[in-house]
Biopython code that builds the backbone (N, CA, C, O; Angstrom):
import numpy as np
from Bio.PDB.StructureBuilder import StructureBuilder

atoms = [
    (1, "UNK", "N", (117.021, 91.834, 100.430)),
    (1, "UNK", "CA", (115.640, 91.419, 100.540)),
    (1, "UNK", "C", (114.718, 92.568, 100.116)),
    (1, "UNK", "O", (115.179, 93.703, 100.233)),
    (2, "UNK", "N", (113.613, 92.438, 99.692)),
    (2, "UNK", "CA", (112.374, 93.418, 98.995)),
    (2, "UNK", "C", (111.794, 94.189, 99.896)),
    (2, "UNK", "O", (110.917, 93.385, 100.210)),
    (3, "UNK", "N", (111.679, 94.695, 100.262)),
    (3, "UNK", "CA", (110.084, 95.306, 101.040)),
    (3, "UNK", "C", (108.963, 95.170, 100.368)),
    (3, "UNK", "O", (108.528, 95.477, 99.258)),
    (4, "UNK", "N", (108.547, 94.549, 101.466)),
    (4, "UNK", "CA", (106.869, 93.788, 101.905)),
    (4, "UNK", "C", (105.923, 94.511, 101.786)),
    (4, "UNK", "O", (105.244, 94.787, 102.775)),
    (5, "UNK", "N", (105.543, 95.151, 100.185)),
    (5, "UNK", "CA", (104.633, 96.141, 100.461)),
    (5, "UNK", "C", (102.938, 95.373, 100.408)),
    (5, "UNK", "O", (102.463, 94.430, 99.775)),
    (6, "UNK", "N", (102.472, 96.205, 101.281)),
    (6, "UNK", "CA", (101.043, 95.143, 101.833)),
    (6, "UNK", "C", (100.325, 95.285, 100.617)),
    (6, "UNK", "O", (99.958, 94.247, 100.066)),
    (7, "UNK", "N", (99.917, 96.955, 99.826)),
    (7, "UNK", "CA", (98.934, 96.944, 99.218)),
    (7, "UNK", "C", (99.242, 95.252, 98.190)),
    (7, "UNK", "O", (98.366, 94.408, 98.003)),
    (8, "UNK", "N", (100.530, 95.169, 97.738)),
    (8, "UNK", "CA", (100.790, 93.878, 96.429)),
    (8, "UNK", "C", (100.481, 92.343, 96.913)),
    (8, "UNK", "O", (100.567, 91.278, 96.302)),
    (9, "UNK", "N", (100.146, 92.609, 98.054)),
    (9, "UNK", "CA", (99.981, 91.182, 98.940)),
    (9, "UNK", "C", (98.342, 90.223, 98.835)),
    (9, "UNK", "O", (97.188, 90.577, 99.076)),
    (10, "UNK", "N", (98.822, 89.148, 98.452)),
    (10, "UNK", "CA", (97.202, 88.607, 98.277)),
    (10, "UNK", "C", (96.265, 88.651, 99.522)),
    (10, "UNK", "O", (95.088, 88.456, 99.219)),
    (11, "UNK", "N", (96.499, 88.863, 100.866)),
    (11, "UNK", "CA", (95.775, 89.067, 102.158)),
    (11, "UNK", "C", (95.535, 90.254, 102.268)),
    (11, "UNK", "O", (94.752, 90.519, 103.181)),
    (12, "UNK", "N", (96.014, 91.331, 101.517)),
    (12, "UNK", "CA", (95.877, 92.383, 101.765)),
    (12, "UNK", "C", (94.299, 93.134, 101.821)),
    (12, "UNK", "O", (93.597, 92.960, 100.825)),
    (13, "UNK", "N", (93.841, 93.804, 102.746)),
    (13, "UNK", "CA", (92.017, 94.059, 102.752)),
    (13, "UNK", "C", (92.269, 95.256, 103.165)),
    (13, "UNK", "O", (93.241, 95.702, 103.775)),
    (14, "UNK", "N", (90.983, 95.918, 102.656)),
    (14, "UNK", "CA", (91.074, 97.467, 102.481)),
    (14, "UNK", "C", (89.282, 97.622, 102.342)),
    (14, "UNK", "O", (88.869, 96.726, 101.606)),
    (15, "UNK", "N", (88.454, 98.281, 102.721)),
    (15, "UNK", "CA", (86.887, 98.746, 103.075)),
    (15, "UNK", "C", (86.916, 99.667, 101.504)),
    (15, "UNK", "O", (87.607, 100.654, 101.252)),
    (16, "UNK", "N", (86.090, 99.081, 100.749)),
    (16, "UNK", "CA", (85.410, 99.717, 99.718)),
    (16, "UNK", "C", (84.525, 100.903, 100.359)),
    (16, "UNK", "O", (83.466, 100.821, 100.981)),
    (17, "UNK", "N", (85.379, 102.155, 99.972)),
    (17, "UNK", "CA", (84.477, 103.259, 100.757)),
    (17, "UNK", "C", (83.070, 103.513, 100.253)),
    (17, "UNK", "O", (83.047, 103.455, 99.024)),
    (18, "UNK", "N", (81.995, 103.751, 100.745)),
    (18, "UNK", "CA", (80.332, 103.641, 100.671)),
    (18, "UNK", "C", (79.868, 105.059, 100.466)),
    (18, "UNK", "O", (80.024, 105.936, 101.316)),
    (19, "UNK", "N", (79.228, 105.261, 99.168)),
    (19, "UNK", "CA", (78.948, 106.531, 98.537)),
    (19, "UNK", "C", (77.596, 106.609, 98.386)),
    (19, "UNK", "O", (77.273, 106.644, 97.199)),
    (20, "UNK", "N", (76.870, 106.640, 99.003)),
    (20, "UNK", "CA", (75.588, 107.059, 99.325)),
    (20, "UNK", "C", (74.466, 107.878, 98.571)),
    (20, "UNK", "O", (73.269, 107.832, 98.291)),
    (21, "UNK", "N", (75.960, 108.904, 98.367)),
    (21, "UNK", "CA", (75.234, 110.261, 97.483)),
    (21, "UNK", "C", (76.013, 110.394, 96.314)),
    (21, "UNK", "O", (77.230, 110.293, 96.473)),
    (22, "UNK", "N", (75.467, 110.655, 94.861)),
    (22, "UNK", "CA", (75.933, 111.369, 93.970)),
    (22, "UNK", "C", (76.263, 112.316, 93.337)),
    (22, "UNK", "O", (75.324, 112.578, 92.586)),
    (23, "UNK", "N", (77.300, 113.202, 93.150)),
    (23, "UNK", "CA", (77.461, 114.515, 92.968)),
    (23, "UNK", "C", (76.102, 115.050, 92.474)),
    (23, "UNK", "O", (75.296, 115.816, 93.003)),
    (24, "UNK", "N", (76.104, 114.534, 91.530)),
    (24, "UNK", "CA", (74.564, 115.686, 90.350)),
    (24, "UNK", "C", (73.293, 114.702, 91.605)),
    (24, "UNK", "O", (72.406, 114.150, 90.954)),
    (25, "UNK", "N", (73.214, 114.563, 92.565)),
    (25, "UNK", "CA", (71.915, 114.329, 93.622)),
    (25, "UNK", "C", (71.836, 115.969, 94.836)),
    (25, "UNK", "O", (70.892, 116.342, 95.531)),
    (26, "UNK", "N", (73.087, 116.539, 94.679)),
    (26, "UNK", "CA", (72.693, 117.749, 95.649)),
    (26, "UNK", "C", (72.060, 118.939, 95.338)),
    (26, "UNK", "O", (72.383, 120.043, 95.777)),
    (27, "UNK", "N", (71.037, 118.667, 94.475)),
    (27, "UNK", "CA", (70.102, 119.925, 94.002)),
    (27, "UNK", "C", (69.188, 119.818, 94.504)),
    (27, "UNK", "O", (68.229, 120.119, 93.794)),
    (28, "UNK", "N", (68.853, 119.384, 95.873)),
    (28, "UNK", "CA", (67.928, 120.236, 96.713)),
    (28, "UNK", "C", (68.331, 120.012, 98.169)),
    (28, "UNK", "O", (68.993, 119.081, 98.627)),
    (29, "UNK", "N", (67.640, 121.363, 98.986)),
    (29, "UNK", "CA", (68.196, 121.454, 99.943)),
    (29, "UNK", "C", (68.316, 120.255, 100.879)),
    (29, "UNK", "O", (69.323, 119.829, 101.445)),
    (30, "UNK", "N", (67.449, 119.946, 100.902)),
    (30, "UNK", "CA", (67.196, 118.032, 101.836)),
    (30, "UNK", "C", (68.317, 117.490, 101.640)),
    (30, "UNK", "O", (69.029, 117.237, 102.612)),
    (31, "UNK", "N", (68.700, 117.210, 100.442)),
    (31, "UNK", "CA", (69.721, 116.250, 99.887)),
    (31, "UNK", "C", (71.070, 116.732, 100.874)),
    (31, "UNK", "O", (71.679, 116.129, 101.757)),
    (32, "UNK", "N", (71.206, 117.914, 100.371)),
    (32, "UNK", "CA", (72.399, 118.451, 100.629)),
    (32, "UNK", "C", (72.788, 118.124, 102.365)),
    (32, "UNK", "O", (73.763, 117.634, 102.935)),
    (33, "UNK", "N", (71.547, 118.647, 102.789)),
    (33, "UNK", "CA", (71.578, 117.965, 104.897)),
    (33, "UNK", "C", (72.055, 116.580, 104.866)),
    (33, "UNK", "O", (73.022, 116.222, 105.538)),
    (34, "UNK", "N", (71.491, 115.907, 104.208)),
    (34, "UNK", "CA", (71.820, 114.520, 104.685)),
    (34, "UNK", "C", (73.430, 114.198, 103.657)),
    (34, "UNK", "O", (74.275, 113.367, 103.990)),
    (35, "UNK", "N", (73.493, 114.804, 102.803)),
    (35, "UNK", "CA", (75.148, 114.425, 102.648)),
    (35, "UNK", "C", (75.728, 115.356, 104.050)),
    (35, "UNK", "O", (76.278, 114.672, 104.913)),
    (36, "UNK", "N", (75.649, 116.612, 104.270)),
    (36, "UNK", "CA", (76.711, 116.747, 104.915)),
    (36, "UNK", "C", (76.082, 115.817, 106.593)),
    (36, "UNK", "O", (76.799, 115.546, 107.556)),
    (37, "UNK", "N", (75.426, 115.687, 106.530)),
    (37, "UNK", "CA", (74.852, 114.780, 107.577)),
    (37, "UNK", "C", (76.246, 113.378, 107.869)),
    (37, "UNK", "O", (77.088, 113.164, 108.742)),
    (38, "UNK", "N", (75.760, 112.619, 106.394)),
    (38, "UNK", "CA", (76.981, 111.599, 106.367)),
    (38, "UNK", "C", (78.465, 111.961, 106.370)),
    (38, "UNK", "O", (79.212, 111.377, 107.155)),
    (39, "UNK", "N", (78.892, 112.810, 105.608)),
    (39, "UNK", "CA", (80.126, 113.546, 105.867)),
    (39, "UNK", "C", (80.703, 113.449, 107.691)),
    (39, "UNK", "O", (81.539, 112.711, 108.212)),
    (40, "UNK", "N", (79.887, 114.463, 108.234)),
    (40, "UNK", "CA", (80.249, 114.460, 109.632)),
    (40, "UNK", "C", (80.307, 112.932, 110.124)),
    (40, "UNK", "O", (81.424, 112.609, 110.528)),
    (41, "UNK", "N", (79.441, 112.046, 110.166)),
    (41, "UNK", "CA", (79.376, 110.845, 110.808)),
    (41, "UNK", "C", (81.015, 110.146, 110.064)),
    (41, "UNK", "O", (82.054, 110.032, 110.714)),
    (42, "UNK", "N", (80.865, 109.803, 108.747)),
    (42, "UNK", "CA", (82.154, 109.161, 108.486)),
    (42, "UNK", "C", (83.651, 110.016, 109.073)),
    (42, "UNK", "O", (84.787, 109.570, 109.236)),
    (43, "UNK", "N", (83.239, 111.038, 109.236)),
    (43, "UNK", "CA", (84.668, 112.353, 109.959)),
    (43, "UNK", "C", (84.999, 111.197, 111.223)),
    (43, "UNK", "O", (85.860, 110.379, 111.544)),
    (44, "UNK", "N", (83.592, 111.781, 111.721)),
    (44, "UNK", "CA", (83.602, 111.137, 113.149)),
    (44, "UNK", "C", (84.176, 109.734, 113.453)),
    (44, "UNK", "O", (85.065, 109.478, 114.265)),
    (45, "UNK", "N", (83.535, 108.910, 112.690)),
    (45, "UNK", "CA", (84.033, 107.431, 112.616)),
    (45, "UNK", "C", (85.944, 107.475, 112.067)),
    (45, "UNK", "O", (86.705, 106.720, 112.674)),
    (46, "UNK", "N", (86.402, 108.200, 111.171)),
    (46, "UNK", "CA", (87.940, 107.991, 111.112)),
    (46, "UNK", "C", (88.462, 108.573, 112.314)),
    (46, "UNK", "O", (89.339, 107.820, 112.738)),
    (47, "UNK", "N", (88.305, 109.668, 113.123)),
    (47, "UNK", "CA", (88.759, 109.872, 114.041)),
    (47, "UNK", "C", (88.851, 109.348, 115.062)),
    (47, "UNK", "O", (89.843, 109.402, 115.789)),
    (48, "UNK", "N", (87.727, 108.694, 115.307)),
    (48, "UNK", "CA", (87.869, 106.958, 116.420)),
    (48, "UNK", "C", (88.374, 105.965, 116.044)),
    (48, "UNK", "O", (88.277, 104.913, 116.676)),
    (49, "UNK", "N", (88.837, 106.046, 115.251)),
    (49, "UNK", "CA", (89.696, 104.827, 114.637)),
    (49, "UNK", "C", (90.697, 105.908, 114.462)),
    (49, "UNK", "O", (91.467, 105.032, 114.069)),
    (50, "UNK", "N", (91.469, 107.076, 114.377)),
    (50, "UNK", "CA", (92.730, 107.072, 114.414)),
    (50, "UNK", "C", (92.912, 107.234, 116.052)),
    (50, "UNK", "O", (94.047, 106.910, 116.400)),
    (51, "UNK", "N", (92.371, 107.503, 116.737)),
    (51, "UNK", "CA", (92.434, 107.568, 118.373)),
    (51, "UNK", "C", (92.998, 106.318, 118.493)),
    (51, "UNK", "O", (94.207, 106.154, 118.654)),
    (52, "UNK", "N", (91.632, 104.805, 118.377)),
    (52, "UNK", "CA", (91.943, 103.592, 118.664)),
    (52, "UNK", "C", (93.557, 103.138, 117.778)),
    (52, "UNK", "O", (94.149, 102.084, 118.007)),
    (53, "UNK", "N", (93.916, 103.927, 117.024)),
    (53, "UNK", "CA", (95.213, 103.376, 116.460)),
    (53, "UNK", "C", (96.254, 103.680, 117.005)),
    (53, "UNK", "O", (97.105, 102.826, 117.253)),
    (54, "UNK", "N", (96.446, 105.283, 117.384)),
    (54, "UNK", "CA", (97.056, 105.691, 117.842)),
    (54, "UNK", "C", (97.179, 105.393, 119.222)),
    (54, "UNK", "O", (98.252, 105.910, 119.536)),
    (55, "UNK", "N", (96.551, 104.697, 120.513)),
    (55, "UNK", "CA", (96.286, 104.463, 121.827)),
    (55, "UNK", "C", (96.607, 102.968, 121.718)),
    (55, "UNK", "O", (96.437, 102.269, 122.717)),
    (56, "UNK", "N", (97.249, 102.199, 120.097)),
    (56, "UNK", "CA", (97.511, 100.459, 119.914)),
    (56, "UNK", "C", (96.382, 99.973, 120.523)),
    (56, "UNK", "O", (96.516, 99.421, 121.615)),
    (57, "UNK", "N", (95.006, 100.098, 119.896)),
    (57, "UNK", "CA", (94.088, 99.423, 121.193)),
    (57, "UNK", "C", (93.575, 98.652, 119.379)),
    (57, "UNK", "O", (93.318, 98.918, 118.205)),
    (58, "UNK", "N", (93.698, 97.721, 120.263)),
    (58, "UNK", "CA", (92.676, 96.398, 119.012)),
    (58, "UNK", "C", (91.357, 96.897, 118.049)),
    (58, "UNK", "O", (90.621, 97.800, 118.448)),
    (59, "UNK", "N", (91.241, 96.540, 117.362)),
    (59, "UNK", "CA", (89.903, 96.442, 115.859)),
    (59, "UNK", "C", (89.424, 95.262, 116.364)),
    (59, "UNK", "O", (89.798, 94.136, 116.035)),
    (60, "UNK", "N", (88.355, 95.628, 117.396)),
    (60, "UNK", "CA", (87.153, 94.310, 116.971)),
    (60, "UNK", "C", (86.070, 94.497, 116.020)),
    (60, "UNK", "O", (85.005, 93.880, 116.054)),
    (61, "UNK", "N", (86.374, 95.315, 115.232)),
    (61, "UNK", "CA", (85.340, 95.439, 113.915)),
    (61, "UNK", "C", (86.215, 95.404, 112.739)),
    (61, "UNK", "O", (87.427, 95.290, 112.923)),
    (62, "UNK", "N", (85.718, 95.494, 111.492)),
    (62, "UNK", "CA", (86.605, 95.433, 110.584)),
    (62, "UNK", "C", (86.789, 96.956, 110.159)),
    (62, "UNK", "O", (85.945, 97.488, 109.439)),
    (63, "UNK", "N", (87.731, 97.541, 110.544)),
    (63, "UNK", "CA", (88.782, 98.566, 110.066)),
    (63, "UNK", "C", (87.508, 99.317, 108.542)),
    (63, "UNK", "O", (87.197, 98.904, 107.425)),
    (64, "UNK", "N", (87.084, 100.740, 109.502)),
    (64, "UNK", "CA", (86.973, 101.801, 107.584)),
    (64, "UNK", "C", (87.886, 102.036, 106.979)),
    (64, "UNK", "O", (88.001, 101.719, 105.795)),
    (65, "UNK", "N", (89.119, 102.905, 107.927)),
    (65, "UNK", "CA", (90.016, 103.706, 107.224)),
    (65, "UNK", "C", (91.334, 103.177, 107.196)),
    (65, "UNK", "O", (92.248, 103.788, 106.642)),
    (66, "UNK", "N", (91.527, 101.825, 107.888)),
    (66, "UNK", "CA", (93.179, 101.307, 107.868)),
    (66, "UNK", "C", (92.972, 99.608, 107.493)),
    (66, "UNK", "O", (92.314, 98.851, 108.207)),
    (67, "UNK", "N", (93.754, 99.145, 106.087)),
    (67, "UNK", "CA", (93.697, 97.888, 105.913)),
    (67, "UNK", "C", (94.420, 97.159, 106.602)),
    (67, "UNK", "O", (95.549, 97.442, 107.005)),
    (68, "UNK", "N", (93.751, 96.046, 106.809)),
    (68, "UNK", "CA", (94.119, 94.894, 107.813)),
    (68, "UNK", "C", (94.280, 93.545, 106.552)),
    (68, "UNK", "O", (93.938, 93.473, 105.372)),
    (69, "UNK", "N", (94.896, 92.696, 107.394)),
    (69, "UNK", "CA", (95.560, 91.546, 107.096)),
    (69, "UNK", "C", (94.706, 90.244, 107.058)),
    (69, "UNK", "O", (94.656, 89.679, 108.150)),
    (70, "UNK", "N", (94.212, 89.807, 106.327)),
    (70, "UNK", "CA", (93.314, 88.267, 106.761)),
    (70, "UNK", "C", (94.165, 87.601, 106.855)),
    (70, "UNK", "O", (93.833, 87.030, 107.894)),
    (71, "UNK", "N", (95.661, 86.899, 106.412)),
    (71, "UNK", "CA", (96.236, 86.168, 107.279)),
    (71, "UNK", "C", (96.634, 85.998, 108.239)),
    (71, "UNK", "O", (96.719, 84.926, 108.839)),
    (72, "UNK", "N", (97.008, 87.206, 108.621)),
    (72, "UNK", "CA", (97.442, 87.572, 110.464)),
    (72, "UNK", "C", (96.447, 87.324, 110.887)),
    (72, "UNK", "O", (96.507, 86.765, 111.983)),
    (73, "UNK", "N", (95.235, 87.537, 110.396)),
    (73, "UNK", "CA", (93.939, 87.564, 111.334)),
    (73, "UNK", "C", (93.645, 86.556, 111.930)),
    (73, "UNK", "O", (93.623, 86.210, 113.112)),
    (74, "UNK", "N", (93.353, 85.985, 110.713)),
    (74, "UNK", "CA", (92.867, 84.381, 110.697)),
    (74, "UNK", "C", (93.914, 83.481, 111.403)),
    (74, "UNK", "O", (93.546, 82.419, 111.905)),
    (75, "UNK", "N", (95.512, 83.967, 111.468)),
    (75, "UNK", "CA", (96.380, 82.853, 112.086)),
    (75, "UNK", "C", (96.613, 83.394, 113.398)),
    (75, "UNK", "O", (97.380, 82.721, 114.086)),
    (76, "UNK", "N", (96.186, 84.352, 113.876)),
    (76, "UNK", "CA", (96.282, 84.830, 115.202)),
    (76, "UNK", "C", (94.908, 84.318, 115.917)),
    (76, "UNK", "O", (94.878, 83.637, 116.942)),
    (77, "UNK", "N", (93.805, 84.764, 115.198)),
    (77, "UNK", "CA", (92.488, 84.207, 115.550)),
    (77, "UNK", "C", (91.959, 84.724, 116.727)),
    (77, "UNK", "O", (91.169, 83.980, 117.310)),
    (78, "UNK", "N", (92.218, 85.936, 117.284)),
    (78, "UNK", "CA", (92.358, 86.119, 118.066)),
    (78, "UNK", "C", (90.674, 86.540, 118.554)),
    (78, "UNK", "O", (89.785, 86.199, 117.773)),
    (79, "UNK", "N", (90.343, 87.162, 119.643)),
    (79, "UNK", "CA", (88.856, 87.139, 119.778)),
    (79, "UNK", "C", (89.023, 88.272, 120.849)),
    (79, "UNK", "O", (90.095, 88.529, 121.395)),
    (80, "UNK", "N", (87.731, 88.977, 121.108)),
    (80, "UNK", "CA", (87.220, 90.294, 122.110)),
    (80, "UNK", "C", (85.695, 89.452, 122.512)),
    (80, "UNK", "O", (85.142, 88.635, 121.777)),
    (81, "UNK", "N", (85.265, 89.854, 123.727)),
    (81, "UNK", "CA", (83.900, 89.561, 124.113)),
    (81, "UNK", "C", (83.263, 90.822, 124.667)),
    (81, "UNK", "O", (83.572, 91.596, 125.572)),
    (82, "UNK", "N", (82.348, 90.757, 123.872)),
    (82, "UNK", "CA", (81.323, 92.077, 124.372)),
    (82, "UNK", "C", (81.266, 91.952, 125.832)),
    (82, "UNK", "O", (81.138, 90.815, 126.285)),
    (83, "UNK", "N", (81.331, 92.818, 126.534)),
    (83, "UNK", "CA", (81.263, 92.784, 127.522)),
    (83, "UNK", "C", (79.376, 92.688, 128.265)),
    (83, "UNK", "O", (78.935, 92.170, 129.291)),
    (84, "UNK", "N", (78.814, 93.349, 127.298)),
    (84, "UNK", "CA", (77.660, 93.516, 127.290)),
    (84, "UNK", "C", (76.346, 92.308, 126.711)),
    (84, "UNK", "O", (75.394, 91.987, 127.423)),
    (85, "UNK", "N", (76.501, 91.951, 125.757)),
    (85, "UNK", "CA", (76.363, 90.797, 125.126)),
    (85, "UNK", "C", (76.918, 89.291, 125.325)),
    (85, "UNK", "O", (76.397, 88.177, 125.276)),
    (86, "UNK", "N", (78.316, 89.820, 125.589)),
    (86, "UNK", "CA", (78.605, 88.355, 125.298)),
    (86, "UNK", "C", (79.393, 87.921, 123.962)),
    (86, "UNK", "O", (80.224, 87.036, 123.759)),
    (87, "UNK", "N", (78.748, 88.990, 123.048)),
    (87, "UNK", "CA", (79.160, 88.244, 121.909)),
    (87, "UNK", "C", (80.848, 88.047, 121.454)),
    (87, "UNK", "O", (81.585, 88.986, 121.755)),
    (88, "UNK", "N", (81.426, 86.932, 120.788)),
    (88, "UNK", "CA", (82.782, 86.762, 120.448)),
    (88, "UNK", "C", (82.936, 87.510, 119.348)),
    (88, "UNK", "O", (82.016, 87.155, 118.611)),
    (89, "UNK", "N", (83.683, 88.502, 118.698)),
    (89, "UNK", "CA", (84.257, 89.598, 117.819)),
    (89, "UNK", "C", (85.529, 89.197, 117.489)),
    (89, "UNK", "O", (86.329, 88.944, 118.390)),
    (90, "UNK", "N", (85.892, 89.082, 116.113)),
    (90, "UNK", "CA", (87.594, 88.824, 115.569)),
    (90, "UNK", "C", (88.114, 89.966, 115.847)),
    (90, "UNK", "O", (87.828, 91.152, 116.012)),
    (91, "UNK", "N", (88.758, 89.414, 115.845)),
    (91, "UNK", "CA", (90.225, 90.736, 116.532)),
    (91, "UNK", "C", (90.732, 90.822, 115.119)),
    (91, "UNK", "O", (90.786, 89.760, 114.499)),
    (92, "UNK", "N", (91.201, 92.189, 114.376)),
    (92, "UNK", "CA", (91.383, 91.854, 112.861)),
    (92, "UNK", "C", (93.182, 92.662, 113.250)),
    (92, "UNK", "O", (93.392, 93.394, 114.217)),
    (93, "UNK", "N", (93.801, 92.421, 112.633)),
    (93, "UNK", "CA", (95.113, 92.546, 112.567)),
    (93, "UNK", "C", (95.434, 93.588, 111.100)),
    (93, "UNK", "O", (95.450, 93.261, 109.913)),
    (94, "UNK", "N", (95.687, 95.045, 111.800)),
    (94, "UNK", "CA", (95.992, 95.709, 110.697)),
    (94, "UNK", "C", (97.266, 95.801, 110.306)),
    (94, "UNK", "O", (98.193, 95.661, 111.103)),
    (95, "UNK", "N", (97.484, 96.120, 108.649)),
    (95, "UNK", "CA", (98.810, 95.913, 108.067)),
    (95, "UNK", "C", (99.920, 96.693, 108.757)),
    (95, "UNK", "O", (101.094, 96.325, 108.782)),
    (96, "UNK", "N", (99.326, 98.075, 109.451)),
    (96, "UNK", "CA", (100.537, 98.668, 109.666)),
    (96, "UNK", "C", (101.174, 97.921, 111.179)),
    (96, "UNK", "O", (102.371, 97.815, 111.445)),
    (97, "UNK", "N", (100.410, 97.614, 111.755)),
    (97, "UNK", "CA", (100.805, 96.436, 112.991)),
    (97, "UNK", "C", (101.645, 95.184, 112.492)),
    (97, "UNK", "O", (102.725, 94.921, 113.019)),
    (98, "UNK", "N", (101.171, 94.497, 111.562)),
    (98, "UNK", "CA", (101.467, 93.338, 111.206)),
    (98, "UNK", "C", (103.348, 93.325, 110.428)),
    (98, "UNK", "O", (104.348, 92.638, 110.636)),
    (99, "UNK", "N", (102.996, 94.546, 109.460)),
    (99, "UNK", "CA", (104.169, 94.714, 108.352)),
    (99, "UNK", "C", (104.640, 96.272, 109.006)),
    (99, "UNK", "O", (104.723, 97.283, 108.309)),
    (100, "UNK", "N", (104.854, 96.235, 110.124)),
    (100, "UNK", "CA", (105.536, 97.717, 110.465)),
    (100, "UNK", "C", (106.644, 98.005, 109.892)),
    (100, "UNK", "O", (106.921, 99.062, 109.325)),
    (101, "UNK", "N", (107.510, 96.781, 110.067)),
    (101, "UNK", "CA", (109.367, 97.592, 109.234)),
    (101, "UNK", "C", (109.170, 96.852, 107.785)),
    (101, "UNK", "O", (110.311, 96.592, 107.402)),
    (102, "UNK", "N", (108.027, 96.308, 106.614)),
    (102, "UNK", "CA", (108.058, 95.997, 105.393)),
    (102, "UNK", "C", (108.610, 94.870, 105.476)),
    (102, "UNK", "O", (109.383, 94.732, 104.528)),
    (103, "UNK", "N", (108.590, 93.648, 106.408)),
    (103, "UNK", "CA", (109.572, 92.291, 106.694)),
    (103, "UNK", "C", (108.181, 91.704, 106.983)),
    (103, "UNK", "O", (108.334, 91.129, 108.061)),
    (104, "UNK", "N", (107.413, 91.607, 106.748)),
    (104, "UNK", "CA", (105.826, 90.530, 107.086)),
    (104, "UNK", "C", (106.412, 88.845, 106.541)),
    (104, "UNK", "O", (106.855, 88.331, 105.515)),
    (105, "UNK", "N", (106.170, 88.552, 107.563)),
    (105, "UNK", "CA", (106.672, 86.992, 107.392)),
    (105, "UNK", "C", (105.862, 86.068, 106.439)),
    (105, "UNK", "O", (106.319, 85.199, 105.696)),
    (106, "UNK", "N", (104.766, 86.377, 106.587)),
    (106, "UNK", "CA", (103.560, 86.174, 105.902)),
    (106, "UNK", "C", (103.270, 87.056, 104.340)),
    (106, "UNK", "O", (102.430, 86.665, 103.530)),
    (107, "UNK", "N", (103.914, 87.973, 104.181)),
    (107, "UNK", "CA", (103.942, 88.290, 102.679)),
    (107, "UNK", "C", (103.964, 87.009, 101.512)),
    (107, "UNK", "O", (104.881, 86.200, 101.366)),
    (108, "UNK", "N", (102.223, 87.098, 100.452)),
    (108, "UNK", "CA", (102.559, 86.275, 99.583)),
    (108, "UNK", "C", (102.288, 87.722, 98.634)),
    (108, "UNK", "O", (101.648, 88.689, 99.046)),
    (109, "UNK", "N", (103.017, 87.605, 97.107)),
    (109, "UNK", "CA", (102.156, 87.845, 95.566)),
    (109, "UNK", "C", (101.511, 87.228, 95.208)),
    (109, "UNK", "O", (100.959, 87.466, 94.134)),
]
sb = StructureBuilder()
sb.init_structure("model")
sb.init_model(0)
sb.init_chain("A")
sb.init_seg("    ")
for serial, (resi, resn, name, xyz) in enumerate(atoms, 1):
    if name == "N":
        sb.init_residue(resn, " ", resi, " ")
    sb.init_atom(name, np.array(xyz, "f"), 0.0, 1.0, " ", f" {name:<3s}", serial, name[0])
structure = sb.get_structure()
């Protein structure tokens, strides 16, 4: 049998990373604060998400730094409630959860 590699998989989802700034934009000092401004914040944000990965604790948002699965998602369907709000949040199902040993039942090309 093949291994199930996720990136070749038609469910496969992955966060188009968000570039804000353009190299030839850091010629003045302002500029330069607010890139490394964003820098730190996106640091910050992968490191709570490798915590929450590493601790197996659920994605009720959609995943920056680890792709998740829309078929698992969608067939698990699963849901979080703000505790605060109220509001219902998809539970998103990431690949390395889903396809851990490369056997995803759900693998299409």
């Amino acid at each position: 049998m093949d291994i199930a590699i996720c990136r070749n998989c038609r469910h496969f989802r992955e966060r188009t990373p968000v570039k804000p700034f353009r190299h030839n934009d850091y010629h003045t000092p302002e500029i330069l604060e607010e890139v490394v401004k964003w820098e730190e914040e996106q640091n910050k944000k992968a490191l709570l998400e490798q915590q929450r990965f590493d601790r197996e604790e659920e994605f009720d948002y959609e995943p920056i730094n680890y792709p998740w699965c829309a078929r698992w998602t969608t067939k698990e369907n699963r849901r979080a409630i703000d505790p605060i709000s109220g509001e219902k949040r998809r539970i998103y199902i990431l690949c390395a959860r889903a396809n851990a040993n490369g056997d995803c039942t759900l693998f299409e090309e």
